[in-house]
C-alpha positions in Angstrom: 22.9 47.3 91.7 24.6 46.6 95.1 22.4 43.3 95.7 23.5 42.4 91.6 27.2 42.9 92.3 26.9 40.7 95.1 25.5 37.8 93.9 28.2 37.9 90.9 31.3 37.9 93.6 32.1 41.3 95.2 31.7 41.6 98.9 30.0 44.3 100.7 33.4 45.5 102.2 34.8 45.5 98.7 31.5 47.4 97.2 31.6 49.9 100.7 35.2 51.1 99.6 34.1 52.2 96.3 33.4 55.5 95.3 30.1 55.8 93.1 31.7 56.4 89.8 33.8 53.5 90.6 31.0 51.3 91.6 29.3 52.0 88.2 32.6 51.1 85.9 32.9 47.9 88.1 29.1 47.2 87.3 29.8 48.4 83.5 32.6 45.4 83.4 31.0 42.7 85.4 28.0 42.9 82.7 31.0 42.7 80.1 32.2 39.8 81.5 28.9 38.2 82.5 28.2 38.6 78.2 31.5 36.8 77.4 30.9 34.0 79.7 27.4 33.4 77.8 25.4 34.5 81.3 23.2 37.7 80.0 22.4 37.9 76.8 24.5 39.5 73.8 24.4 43.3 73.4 23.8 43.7 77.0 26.8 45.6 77.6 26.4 47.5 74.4 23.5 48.9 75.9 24.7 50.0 79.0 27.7 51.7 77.4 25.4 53.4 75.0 22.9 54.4 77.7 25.8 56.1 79.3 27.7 58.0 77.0 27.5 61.8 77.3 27.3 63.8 80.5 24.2 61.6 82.0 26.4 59.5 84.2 28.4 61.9 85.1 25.7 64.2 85.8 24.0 61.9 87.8 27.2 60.9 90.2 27.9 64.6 90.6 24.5 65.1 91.8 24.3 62.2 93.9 27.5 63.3 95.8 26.1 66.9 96.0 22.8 65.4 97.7 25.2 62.9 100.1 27.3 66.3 101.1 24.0 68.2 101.8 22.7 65.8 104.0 26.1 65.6 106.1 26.3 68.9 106.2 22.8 69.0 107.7 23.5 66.4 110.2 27.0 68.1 111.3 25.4 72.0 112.0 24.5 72.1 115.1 21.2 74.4 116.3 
């Protein structure tokens, strides 16, 4: 996803100050905008937005961060 946004105009700094849930809605919209300009096929967006309705986004951000948090935590306790 990072490499995809990349290619299509963000830079690394900008993609490094988003949180996860933002990076996703930023991804959402550059397929929306890729399909308007004719670039990826028709429906593509569609798709994604489909896919992603419900809690499995969300569920899977929330978990991400709660597996990022662990491992900081692990790193930060001292023996």
């Amino acid at each position: 996803m990072i490499t995809f946004m990349v290619v299509n105009g963000f830079s690394l700094f900008d993609i490094r100050k988003l949180y996860i849930d933002e990076m996703y809605f930023f991804y959402q919209e550059l397929f929306y905008t890729l399909e308007k300009r004719g670039d990826v096929k028709e429906g593509t967006y569609a798709k994604i937005v489909n896919s992603s309705k419900g809690t499995h986004v969300e569920d899977t951000v929330s978990q991400l961060r709660k597996q990022m948090f662990r491992s900081i935590a692990k790193k930060n306790k001292k023996p």
